[in-house]
C-alpha positions in Angstrom: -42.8 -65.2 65.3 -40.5 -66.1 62.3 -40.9 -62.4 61.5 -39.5 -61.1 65.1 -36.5 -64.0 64.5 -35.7 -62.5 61.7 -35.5 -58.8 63.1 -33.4 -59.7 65.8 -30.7 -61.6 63.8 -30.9 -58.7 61.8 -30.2 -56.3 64.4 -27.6 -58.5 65.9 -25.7 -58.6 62.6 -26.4 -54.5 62.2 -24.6 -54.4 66.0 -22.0 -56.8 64.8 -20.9 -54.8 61.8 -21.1 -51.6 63.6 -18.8 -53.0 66.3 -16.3 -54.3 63.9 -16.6 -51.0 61.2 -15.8 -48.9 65.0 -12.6 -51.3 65.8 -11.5 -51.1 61.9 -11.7 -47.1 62.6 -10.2 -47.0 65.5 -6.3 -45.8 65.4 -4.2 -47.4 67.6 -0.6 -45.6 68.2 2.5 -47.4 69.6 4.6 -45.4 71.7 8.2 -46.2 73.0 9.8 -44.9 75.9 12.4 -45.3 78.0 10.6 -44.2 80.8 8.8 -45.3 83.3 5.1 -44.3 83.6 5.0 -42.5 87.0 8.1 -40.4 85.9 7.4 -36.7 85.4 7.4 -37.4 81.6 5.5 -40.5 82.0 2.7 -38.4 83.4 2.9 -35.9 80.8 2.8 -38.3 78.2 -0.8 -40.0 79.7 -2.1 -37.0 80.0 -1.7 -36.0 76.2 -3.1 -39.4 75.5 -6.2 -39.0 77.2 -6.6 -35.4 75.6 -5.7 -36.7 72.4 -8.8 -39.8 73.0 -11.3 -37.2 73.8 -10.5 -34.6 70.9 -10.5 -37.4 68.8 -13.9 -39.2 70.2 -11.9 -42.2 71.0 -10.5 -42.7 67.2 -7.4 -42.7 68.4 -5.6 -44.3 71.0 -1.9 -44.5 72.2 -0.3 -47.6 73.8 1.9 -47.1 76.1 6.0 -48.9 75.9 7.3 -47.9 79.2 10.8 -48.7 80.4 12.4 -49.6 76.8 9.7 -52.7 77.0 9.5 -52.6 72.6 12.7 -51.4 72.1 15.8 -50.7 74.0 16.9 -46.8 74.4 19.9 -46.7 71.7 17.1 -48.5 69.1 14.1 -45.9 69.7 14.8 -43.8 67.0 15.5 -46.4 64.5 12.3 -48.2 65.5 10.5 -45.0 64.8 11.9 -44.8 61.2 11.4 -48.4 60.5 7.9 -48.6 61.9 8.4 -50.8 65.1 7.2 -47.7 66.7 4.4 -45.3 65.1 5.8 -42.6 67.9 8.5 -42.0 70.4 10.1 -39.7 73.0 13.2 -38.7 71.7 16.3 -36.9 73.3 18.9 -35.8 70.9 22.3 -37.4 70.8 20.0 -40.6 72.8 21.1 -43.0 69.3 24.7 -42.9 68.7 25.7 -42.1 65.3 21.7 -40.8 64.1 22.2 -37.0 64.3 25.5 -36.3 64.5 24.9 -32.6 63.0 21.9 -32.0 65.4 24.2 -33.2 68.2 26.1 -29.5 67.5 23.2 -28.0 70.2 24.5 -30.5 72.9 27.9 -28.8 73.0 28.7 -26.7 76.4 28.3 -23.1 76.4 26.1 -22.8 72.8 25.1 -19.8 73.8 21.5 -20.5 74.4 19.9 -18.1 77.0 17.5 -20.2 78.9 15.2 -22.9 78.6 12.4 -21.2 77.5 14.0 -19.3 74.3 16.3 -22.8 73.3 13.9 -24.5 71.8 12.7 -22.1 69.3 15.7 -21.1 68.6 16.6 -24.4 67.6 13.7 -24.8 65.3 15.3 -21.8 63.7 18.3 -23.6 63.2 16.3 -26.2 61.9 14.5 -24.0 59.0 18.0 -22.4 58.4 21.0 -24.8 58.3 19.2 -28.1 55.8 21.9 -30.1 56.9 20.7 -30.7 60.3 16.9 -30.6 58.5 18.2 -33.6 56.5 19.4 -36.0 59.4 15.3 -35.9 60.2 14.2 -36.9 56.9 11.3 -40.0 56.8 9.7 -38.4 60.5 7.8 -36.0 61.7 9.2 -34.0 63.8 7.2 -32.4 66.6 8.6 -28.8 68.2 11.6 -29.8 69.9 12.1 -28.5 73.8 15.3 -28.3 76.0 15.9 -30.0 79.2 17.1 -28.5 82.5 20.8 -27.2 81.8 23.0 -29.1 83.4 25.0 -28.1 86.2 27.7 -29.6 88.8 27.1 -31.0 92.1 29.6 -32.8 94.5 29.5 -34.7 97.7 32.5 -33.1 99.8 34.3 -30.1 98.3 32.8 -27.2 95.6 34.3 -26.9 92.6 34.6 -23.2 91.1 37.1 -23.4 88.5 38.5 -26.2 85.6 41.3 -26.8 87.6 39.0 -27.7 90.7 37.7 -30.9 88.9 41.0 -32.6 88.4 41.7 -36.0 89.4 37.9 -35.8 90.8 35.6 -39.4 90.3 32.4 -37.9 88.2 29.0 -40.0 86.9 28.9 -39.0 83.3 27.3 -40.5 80.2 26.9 -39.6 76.5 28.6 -36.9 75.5 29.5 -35.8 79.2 32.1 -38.4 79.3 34.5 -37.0 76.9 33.5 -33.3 78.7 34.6 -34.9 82.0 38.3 -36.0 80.7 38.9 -33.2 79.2 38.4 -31.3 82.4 40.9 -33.5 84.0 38.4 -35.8 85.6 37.5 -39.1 86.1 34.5 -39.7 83.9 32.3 -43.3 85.5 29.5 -44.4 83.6 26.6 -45.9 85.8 22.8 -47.0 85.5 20.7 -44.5 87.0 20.2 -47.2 90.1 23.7 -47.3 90.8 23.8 -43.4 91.0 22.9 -43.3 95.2 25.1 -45.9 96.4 28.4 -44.8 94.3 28.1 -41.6 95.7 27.0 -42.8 99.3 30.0 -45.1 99.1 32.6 -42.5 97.8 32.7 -44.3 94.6 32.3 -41.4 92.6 32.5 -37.6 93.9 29.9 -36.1 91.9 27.5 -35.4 88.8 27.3 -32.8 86.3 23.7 -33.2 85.5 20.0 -30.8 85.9 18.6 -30.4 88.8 15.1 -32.3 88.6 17.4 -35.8 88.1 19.0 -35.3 91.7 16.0 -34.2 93.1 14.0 -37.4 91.2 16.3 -39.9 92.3 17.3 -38.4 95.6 20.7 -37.9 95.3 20.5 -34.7 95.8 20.7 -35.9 99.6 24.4 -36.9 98.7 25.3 -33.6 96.6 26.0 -30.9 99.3 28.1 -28.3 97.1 26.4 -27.0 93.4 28.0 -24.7 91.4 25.5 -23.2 89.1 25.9 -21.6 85.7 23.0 -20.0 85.7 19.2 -20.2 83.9 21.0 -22.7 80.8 24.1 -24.6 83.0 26.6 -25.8 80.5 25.3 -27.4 78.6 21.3 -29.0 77.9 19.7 -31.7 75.1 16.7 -30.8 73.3 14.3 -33.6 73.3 10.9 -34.2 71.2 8.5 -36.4 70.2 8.7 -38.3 67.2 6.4 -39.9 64.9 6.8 -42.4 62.0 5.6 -40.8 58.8 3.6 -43.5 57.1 2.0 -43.2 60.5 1.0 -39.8 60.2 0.5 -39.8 56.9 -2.5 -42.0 57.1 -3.9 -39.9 59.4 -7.5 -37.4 58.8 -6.0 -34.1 58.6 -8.0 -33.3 61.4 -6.8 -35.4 63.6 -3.1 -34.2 62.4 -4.3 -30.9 63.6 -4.9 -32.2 66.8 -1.9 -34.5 67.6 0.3 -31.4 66.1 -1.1 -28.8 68.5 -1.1 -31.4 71.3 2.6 -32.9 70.6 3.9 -29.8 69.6 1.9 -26.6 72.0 1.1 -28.5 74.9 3.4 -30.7 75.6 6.0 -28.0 75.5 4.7 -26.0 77.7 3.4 -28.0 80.3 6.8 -30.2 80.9 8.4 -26.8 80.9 6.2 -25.4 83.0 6.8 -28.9 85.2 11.1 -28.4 84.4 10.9 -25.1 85.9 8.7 -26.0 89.2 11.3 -28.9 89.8 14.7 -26.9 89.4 13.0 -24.5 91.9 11.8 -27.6 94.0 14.9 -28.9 94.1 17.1 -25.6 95.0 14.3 -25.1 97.8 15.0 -28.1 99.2 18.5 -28.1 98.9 18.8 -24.8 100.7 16.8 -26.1 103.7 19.1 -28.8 104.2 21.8 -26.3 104.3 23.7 -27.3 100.5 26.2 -24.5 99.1 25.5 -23.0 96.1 28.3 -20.9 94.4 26.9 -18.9 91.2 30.1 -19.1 88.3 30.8 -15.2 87.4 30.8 -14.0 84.1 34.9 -14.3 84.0 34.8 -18.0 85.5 32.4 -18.7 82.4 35.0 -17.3 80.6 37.2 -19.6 81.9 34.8 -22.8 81.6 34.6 -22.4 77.8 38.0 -21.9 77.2 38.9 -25.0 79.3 36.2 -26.9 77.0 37.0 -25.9 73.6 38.6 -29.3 73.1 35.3 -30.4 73.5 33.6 -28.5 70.4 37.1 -29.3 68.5 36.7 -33.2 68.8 33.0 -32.7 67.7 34.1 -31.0 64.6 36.8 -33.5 63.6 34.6 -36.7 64.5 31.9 -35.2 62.1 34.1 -34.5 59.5 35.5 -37.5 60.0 32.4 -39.2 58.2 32.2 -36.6 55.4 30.1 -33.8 57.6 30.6 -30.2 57.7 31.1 -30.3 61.1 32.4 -27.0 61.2 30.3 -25.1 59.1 27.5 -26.6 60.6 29.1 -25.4 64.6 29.7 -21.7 62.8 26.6 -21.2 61.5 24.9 -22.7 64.7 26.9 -19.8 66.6 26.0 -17.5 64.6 22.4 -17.9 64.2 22.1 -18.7 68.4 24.4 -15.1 68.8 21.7 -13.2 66.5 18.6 -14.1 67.8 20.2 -14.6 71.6 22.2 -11.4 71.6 25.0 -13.7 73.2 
């Protein structure tokens, strides 16, 4: 009897140990967002996690930050430095003052010729020009993407040309504002939730933003007139995920392997694979409620970029400003993107 006691309290303290050795392996990765978790990237994001779970046999798990719930959205990437975060989604230019070198690929008319091609074109800009390697150093960086380029859409009359937008009331953010004004508009900087009802109530007259954003948040229903700048718009942000290195550094190197094929080859090409399924959702839909589109010609373009050159000259001085070579940097940027683009 004393015998069977004594097998069973050791087999309780074998399953005890083993539970506790399994939770002391187990990784668990912290991941801020600002989005919300049934957004398009939200649902990405869960599904990389649960890939990520099973390649790694459950060692490693991600928990979810949604909705800027660890940190708020102009903290993310310091919080992925510091270690508040072990990972993040990132959008460049997102954290005023970070990467102000990087932000060079935000300016309008780059050069970049579509979605697909911009993001390894900015890696190469990444391998070639160190200063914009350097404003990443402490991270890891996983291969960057670019959004949906930017376009303009307005409630009552279509804009074709610069002069068109003067005096008109647009929603802008970021670096759109200073893009707005210098067109002669009315930048107006609003949450996401007030986007509807300032445009329903004439508040604001339009948005230069992508295409999946009106669609998502429905005011396309609002935006009857779209002039579109073709397969890049104006202007588009890369965005990527981030990771804190001491994180990743404690990692097996085969489970680097697997979070750098996931974060990295995946992930890009299934949200661009999503990107391009909503831009076409969203111009389907638009058409069938009877929207105009008007397509800018190659010598409207023309007149677009010369219009915002003030733009890409306030960039340049603001960098240099802090001791950057902004315009080395916004040259050699050009001329790598003309090389390897052809434009």
């Amino acid at each position: 009897m004393m015998r069977k006691v004594s097998v069973l309290v050791f087999l309780a303290f074998l399953f005890a140990w083993c539970m506790k050795a399994t939770a002391a392996e187990q990784i668990t990765v912290k991941f801020a967002t600002w989005h919300g978790p049934t957004s398009p990237n939200g649902l990405i994001e869960q599904e990389l996690a649960k890939m990520l779970e099973e390649k790694t046999k459950g060692a490693v798990k991600i928990k979810f930050f949604w909705s800027e719930s660890l940190v708020k959205y102009v903290e993310t990437y310091r919080a992925v430095q510091t270690g508040v975060a072990d990972m993040i989604y990132y959008v460049v230019g997102a954290c005023p003052g970070v990467h102000i070198l990087n932000e060079v690929v935000n300016l309008p008319f780059m050069g970049f010729p579509s979605m697909e091609k911009a993001g390894p074109i900015y890696e190469k800009l990444l391998q070639e020009i160190p200063e914009l390697r350097a404003e990443w150093k402490g991270v890891k960086l996983f291969r960057p993407r670019f959004m949906a380029g930017s376009h303009i859409h307005t409630t009552k009359k279509q804009v074709k040309l610069p002069s068109d937008l003067k005096g008109m009331r647009l929603i802008a953010s970021g670096p759109m504002v200073f893009t707005v004004e210098t067109l002669g508009g009315a930048p107006v900087q609003l949450g996401m939730g007030d986007w509807y009802t300032s445009l329903e109530r004439g508040l604001v007259e339009g948005h230069a933003t992508h295409y999946p954003v009106i669609l998502m948040t429905k005011t396309i229903d609002l935006l009857h007139y779209h002039l579109d700048f073709g397969p890049f718009g104006f202007y588009a942000q890369p965005d990527m995920l981030v990771m804190n290195m001491d994180t990743w550094n404690k990692l097996p190197k085969d489970f680097q392997e697997i979070i750098e094929d996931l974060c990295s080859n995946w992930r890009v090409a299934k949200i661009l694979k999503v990107d391009m399924g909503e831009i076409e959702k969203a111009k389907t839909y638009a058409k069938q409620k009877g929207h105009t589109f008007y397509y800018a010609t190659p010598q409207e373009v023309s007149q677009w970029k010369e219009a915002l050159k003030p733009v890409v000259e306030k960039w340049i001085e603001t960098a240099e400003s802090k001791g950057l070579p902004g315009r080395k940097v916004y040259n050699e940027a050009r001329r790598i993107i003309k090389a390897t683009s052809g434009r």
